[in-house]
C-alpha positions as CSV (number, residue, x, y, z in Angstrom):
1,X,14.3,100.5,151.3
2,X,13.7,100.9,155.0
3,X,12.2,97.6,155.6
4,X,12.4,96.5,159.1
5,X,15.4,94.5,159.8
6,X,19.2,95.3,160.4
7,X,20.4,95.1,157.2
8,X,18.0,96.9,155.0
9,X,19.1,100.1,153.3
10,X,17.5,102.9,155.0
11,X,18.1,106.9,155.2
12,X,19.0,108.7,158.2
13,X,16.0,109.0,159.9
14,X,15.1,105.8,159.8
15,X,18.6,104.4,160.5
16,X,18.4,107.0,163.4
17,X,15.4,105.8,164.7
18,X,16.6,102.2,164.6
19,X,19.3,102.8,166.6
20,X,17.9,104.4,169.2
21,X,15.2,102.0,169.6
22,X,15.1,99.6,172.4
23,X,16.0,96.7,171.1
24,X,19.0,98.1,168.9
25,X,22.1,96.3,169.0
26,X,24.3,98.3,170.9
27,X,26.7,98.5,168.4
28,X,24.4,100.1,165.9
29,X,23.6,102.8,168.8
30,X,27.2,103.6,169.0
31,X,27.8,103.5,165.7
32,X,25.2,105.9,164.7
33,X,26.3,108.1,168.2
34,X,30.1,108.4,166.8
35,X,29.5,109.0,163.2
36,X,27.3,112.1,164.1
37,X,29.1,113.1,166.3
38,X,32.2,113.2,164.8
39,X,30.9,114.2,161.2
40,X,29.0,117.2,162.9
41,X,31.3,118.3,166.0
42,X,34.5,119.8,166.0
43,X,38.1,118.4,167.2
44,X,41.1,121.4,167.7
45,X,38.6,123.8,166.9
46,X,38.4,122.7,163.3
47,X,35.5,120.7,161.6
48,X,35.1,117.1,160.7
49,X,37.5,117.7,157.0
50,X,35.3,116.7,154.4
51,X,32.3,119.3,154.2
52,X,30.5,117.4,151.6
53,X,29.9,114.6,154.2
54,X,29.4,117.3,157.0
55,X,26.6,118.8,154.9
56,X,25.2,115.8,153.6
57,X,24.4,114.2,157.1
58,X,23.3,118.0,158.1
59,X,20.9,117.6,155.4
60,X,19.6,113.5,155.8
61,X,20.9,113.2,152.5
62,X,23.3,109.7,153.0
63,X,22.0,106.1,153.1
64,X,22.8,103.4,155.2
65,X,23.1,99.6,156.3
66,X,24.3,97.4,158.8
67,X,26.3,94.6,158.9
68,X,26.1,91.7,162.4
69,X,29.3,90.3,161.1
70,X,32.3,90.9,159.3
71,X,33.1,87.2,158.2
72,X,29.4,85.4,158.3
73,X,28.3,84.6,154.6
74,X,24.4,84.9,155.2
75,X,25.7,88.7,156.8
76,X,28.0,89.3,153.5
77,X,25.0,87.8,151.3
78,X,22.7,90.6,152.9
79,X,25.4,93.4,152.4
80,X,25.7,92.9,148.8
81,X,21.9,93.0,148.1
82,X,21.6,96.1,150.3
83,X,24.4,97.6,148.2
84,X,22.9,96.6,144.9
85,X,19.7,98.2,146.0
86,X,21.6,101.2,147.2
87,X,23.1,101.6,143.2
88,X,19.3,101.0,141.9
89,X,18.5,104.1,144.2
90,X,21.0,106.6,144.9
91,X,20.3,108.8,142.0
92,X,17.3,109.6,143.1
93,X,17.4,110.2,146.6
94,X,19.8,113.3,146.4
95,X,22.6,115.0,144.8
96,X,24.9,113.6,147.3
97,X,24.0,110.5,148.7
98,X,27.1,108.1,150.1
99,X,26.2,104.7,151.6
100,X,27.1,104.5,155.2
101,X,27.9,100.6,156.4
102,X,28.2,99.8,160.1
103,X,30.0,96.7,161.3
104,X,29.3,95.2,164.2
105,X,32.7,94.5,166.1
106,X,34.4,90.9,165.7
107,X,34.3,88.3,168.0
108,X,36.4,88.8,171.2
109,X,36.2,92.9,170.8
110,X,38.2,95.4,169.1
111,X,40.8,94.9,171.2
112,X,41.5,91.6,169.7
113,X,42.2,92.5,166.1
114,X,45.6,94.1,165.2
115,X,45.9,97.3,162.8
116,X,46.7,94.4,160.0
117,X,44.0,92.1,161.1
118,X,41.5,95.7,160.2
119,X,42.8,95.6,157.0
120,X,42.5,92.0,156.3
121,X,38.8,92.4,157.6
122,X,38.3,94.9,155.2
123,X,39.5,93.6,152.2
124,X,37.9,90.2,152.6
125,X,34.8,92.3,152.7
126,X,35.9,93.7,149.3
127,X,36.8,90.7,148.0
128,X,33.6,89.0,148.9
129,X,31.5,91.7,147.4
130,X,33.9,90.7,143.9
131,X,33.5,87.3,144.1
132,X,29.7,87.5,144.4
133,X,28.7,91.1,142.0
134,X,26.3,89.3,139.6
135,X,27.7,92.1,137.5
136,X,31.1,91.8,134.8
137,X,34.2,94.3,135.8
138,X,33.6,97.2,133.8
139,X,35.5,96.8,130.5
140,X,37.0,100.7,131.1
141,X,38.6,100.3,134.6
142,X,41.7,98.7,134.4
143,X,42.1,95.0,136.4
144,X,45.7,96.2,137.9
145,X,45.0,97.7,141.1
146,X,48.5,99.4,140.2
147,X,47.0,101.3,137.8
148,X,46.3,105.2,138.5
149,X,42.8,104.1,137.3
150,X,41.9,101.4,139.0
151,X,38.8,101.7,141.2
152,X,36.8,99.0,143.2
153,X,33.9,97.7,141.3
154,X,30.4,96.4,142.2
155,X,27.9,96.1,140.0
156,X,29.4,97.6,137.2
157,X,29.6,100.9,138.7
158,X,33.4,102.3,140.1
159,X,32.8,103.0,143.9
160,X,35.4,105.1,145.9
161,X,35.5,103.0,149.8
162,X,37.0,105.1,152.5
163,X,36.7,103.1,156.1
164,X,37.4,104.2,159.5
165,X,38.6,102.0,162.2
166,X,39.1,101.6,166.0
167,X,43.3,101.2,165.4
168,X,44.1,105.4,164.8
169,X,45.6,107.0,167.7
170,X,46.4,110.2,165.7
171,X,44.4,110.3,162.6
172,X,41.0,110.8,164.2
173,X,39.2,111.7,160.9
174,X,40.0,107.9,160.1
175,X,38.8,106.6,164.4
176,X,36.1,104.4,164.6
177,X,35.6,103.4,168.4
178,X,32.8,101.1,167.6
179,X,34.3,98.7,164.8
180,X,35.3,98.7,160.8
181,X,33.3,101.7,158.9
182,X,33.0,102.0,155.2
183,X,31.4,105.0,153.1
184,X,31.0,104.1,149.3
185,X,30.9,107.2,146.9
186,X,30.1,106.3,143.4
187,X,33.1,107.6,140.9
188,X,30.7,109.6,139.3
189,X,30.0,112.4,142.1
190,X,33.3,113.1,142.2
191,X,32.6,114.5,138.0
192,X,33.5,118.0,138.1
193,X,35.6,118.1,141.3
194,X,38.8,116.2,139.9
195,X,42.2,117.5,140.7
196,X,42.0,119.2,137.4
197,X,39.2,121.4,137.6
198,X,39.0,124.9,139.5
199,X,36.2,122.9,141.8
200,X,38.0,120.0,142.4
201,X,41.0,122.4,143.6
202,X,39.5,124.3,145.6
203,X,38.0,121.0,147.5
204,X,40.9,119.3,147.7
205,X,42.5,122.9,149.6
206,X,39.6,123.0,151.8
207,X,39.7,119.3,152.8
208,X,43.5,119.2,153.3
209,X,43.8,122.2,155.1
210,X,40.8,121.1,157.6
211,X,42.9,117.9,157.8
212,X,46.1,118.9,159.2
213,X,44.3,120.7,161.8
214,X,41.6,118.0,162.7
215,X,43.8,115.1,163.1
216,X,46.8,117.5,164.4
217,X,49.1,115.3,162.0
218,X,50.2,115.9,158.3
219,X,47.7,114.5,155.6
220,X,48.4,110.5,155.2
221,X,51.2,110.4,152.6
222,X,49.2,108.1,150.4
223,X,46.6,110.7,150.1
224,X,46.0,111.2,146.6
225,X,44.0,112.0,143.3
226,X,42.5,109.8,140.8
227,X,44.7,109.2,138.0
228,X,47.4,110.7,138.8
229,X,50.1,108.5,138.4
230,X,52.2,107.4,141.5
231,X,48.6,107.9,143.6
232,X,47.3,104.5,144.5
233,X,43.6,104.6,144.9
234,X,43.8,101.0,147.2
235,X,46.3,102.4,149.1
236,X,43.2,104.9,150.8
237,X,40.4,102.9,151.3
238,X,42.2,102.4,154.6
239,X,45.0,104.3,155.8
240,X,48.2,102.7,157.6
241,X,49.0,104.1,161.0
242,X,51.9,101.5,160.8
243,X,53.2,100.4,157.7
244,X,54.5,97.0,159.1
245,X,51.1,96.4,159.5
246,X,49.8,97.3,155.8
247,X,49.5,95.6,152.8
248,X,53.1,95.2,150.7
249,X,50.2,94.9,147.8
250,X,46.6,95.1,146.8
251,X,44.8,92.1,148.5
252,X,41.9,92.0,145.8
253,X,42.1,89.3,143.2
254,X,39.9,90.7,140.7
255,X,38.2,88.1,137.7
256,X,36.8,90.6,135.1
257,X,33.9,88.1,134.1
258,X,30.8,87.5,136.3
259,X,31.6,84.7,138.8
260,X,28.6,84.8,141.4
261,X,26.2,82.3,141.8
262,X,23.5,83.1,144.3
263,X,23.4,83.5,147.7
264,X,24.3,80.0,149.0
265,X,27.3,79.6,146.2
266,X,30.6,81.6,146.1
267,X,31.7,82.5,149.3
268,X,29.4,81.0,150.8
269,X,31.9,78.3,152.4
């Protein structure tokens, strides 16, 4: 961890320190800029809506990488070893500790890429990741992304992804200016706050009601809780701001048994 190049995991300081170095792309700056700011700072008088992300950047307590490119196979390659290393490590570098991942913007600027084209971005990112986890599916998360269970999986560990992106004009808890941003949360530090404990209740009334305020709009309809059945947990790793634009289905093809190679095999092409 923290080793020096782009795409190593790091903590906060250091990924703080990287981008505000000279020679930072300035991408990374802004990225780094925006995420604070907006996790930290206020919008309608109302903060950032998830407190456990407000105090966990507060704290240093989230990890982070970077990504040059959205598409490029070495960049993709580097991503899934600095998320494999950020599964070895999490546990013991806080309670709390989400991985942060930067993209840099696509060819051509933001401007260039439609609400759909943000969604097929991310979920050839996803499906990358699948196609390349030297790990098996977990043989207790359903396959069927229809399924009120169904969770992404890398390395044989559930993640929860929830991405921001530069196409919200309303939902501004969900605005990235810089390009496509994805926080993964392990499934297991959400034990104890599901929709059916007192904890998980109380989070989920805290969080909602800071949401209606921040964004000035309702809560995203497909907002939900794991498990419960009608809630889709694909459905909000990135929210529609128009549903012409969103997935009429899941876009990951998921193959339960291990299909990666190494890094100049699947995907690679």
């Amino acid at each position: 961890m923290n080793e020096d190049h782009v795409q190593a995991l790091c903590d906060q300081e250091t990924m703080v320190e990287r981008a505000r170095a000279d020679d930072a792309p300035e991408w990374l700056t802004r990225h780094v800029e925006t995420f604070t700011a907006a996790l930290t700072g206020e919008r309608n008088g109302t903060p950032f809506p998830c407190h456990f992300g407000t105090n966990a950047v507060e704290r240093g307590d989230l990890l982070y990488t970077a990504v040059p490119s959205l598409t490029d196979p070495d960049a993709l390659f580097g991503f899934r070893d600095a998320l494999s290393e950020y599964l070895d490590t999490y546990r013991d570098h806080a309670d709390l500790a989400p991985l942060v991942v930067f993209f840099a913007p696509p060819e051509g600027g933001i401007d260039a890429f439609s609400e759909a084209d943000w969604h097929e971005a991310l979920w050839h990112v996803l499906q990358f990741l699948h196609v390349n986890d030297p790990e098996p599916w977990p043989a207790d998360v359903p396959t069927d992304p229809d399924d009120p269970y169904w969770e992404f999986c890398f390395g044989g560990t559930p993640l929860f992804p929830t991405s921001r992106a530069p196409f919200y004009e309303d939902r501004r808890s969900r605005y990235c200016p810089v390009g496509l941003e994805i926080t993964f949360q392990p499934r297991d530090v959400f034990d104890g706050l599901t929709h059916d404990t007192e904890a998980g209740a109380r989070a989920r009334e805290t969080i909602q009601g800071r949401l209606g305020a921040y964004d000035g709009v309702c809560p995203h309809a497909d907002l939900g809780d794991y498990g419960v059945e009608g809630d889709r947990e694909w459905r909000q790793y990135l929210f529609s701001a128009d549903d012409s634009q969103f997935p009429d289905e899941c876009p990951l093809t998921v193959t339960p048994e291990v299909t990666a190679l190494d890094a100049g095999g699947v995907g690679a092409d």
